[in-house]
N, C-alpha and C positions, 0 to 999 in steps of 0.2 A: 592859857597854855604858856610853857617857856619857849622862848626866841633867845638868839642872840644878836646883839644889833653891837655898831660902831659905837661906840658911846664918844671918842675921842680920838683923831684919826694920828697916825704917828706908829708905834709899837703897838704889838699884837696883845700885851696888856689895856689897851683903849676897846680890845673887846669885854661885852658885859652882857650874862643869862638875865633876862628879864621877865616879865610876864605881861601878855598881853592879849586880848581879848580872843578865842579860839574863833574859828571864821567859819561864816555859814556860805553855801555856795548861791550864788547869782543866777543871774538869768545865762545859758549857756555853761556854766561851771560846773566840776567836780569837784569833794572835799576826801583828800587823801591823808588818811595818820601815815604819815612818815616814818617808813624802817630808817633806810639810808640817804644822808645828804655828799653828793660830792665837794669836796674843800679844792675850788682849781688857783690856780696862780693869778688870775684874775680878782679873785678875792683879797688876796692880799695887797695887788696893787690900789684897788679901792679903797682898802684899810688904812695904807699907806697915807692918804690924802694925795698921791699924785694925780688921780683923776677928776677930784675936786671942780677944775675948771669947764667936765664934762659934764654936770651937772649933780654929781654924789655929795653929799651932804652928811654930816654928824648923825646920826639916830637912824641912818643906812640899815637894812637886813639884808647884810650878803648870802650868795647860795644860788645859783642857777639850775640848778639840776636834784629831783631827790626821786627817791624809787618806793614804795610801799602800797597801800591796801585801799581802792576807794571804797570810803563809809558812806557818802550823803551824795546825793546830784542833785543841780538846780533842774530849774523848769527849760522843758525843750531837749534835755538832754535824755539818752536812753535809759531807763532804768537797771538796763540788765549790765550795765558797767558796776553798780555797785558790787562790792565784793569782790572784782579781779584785781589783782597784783598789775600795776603800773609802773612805766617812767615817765617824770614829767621834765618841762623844759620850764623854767618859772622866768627864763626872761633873763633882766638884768640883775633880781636880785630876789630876795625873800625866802629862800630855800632853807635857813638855818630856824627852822621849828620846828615844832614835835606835829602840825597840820597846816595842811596848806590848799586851798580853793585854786583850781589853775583851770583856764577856759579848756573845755573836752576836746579840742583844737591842738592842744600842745602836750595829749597825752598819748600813750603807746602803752596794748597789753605786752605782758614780759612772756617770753617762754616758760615751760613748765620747769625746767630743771637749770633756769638762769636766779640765781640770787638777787635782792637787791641791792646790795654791797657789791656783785660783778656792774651790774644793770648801771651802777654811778659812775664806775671803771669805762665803761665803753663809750656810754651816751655821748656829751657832748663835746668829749676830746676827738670820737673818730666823727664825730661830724665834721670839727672844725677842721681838721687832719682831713679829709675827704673831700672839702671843697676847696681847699685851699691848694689842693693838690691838683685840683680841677680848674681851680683859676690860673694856674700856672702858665699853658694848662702842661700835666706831666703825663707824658704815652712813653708805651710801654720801649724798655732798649735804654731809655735816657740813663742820665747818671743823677742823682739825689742826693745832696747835704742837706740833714737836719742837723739844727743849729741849737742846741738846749735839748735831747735828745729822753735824757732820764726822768724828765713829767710826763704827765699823762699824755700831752698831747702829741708828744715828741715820739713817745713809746707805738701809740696808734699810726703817726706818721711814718714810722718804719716800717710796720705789719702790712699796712696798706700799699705802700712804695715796693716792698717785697711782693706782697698779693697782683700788683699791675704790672710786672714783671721788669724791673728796674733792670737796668746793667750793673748798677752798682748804689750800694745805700752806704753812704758814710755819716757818722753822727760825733759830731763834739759833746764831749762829759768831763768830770771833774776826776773820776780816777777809773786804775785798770778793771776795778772789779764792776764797777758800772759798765764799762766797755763790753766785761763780757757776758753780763744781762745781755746787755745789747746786742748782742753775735747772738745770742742763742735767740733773739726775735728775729734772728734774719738780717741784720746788719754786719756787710760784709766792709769794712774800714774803719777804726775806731783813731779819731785824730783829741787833741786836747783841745781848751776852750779857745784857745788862740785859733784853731783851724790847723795848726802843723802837726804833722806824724805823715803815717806810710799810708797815703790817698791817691785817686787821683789827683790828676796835675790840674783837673779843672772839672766843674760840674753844670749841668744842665741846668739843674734845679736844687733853688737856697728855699728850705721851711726853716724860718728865724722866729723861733720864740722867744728869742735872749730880747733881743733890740738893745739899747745900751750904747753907750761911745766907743763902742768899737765895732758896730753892723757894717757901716761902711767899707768897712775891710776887707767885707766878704764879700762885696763888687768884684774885687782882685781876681775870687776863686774861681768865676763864671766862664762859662765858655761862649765865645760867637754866638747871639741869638740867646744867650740866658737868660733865667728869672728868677728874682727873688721874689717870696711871697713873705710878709712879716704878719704876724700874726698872735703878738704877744710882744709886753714889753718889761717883762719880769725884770731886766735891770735897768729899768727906767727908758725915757724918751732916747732918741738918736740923737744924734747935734744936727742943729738948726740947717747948716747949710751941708747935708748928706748928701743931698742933686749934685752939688760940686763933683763927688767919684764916676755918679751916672756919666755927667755930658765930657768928662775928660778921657772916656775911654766910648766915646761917641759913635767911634768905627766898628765897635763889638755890636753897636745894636742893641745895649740892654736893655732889660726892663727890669721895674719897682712897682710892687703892689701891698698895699693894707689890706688886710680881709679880716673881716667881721661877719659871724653866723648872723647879724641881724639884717644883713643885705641877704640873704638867701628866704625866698617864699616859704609859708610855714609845710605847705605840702612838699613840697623838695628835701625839706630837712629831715618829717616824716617817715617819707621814700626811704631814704640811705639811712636813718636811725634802726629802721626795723627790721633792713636785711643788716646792720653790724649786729642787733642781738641777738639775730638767727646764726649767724655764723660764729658770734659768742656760744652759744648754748652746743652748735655741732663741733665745737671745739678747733673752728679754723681761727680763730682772733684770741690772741690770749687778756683778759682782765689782767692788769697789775696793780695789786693792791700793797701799798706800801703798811696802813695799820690801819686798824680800826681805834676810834676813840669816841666815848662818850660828848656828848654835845656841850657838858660843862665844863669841858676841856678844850674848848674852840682855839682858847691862849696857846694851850701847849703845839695846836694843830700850824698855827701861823706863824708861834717862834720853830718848827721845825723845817717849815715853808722859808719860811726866809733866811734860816741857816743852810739850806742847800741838799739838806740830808737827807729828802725824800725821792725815792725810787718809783716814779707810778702815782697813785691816785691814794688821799689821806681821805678814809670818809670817816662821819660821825653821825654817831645813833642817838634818836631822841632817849 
């Protein structure tokens, strides 16, 4: 079968379609032909070689997330999943194939009338958007900056933040017409990526997908008792001593958290994956799909990732 793997980390031309052995499922696994894979901003920073130090390596298969048809099940597993339309969660990586064997642990049936090009739109951005918001933790009244607001996970994060009843959702983006995507998801304040425009004076709760040398900034924005939850680090690492804004503004109280879906139990993730695609399907959560692209076009997918250009979630088809 074709993959596409890191072949050279750097630009998004170091991606390369290869061929490599189609997989049979395991003891506990399913084996799903893949419709759709989600391409998240995670992926590119792997591609990148910034996370190199976290253990990603050259000949990587990025792809966490894909949605399609299980054909085969190993042993132990129920045979009556073959044939349903799934989502899986494949982890840290391996999603960009035309098949993929994922333990029956980390899959979910789709609704009837949910796609799987929506199904890669929801999955693991409003999980990450949903716990992150829970690590906050964010109750209902507060006020909410999302921070990088026009990715997938940013987009989910404001659905969500408007569904828990915010006092106010403000989102930094790169121009007015993204702003007003973003107003029609329920986002009531649209500031630039610096954080200025017509906001609040201050926020309860930072979701920072940016990270970058300029997060610490966003200390400034918090109100008494704030949080920032960073959850992505699409223009790279923070600087080194970013604690310095925390303990200088001491008397606020603030707080600083990392979150990663991989600290969260596989049943938990589960739970809130499968009421987001029921409320996908009833049409309270909206999917935003920026384009659909073939899978041997994974290049064009990461040079548009990392030009800034995409609105929502880029998936590709085997």
């Amino acid at each position: 079968m074709r993959a596409v793997e890191i072949r050279t980390f750097g630009a998004p031309e170091g991606l390369a379609v290869i061929d490599v052995p189609s997989p049979v499922p395991a003891e506990g696994e399913v084996l799903i032909d893949v419709e759709a894979i989600g391409v998240g901003g995670v992926d590119t920073v792997i591609r990148s070689g910034a996370l190199a130090g976290f253990g990603f390596r050259e000949g990587f298969i990025p792809g966490n997330e894909v949605a399609g048809t299980v054909t085969a099940v190993g042993g132990g597993v129920d045979p009556a999943w073959a044939g349903r339309r799934v989502w899986a969660f494949t982890g840290e990586g391996g999603g960009y194939v035309e098949q993929v064997a994922v333990a029956a642990e980390k899959i979910l049936p789709l609704p009837e009338n949910l796609s799987a090009t929506d199904a890669v739109a929801v999955g693991s951005s409003g999980m990450v958007a949903h716990f992150a918001l829970a690590r906050a933790p964010f109750t209902s009244g507060e006020s909410v900056l999302v921070r990088g607001a026009a990715g997938s996970i940013g987009i989910m994060a404001v659905q969500l933040a408007v569904r828990g009843g915010a006092g106010a959702v403000a989102v930094t983006t790169s121009s007015a017409e993204r702003g007003d995507r973003l107003r029609e998801l329920g986002a009531t304040h649209v500031l630039d990526r610096s954080g200025e425009g017509d906001g609040p004076a201050g926020y309860d709760v930072v979701i920072d997908i940016v990270s970058g040398v300029d997060m610490p900034s966003f200390f400034d924005r918090l109100n008494p008792n704030g949080r920032m939850v960073a959850v992505g680090v699409v223009a790279g690492m923070p600087p080194a001593d970013f604690g310095a804004k925390l303990m200088a503004a001491f008397r606020k109280s603030l707080s600083f958290a990392a979150f990663s879906a991989d600290s969260i139990p596989e049943p938990d993730r589960r739970v809130v994956s499968a009421e987001h695609f029921g409320a996908a399907a009833r049409g309270e959560l909206r999917p935003v799909v920026h384009e659909v692209l073939p899978m041997e076009k994974a290049v064009l997918a990461h040079r548009k990732m990392d030009d800034g250009e995409v609105f929502g979630r880029i998936v590709l088809t085997p």
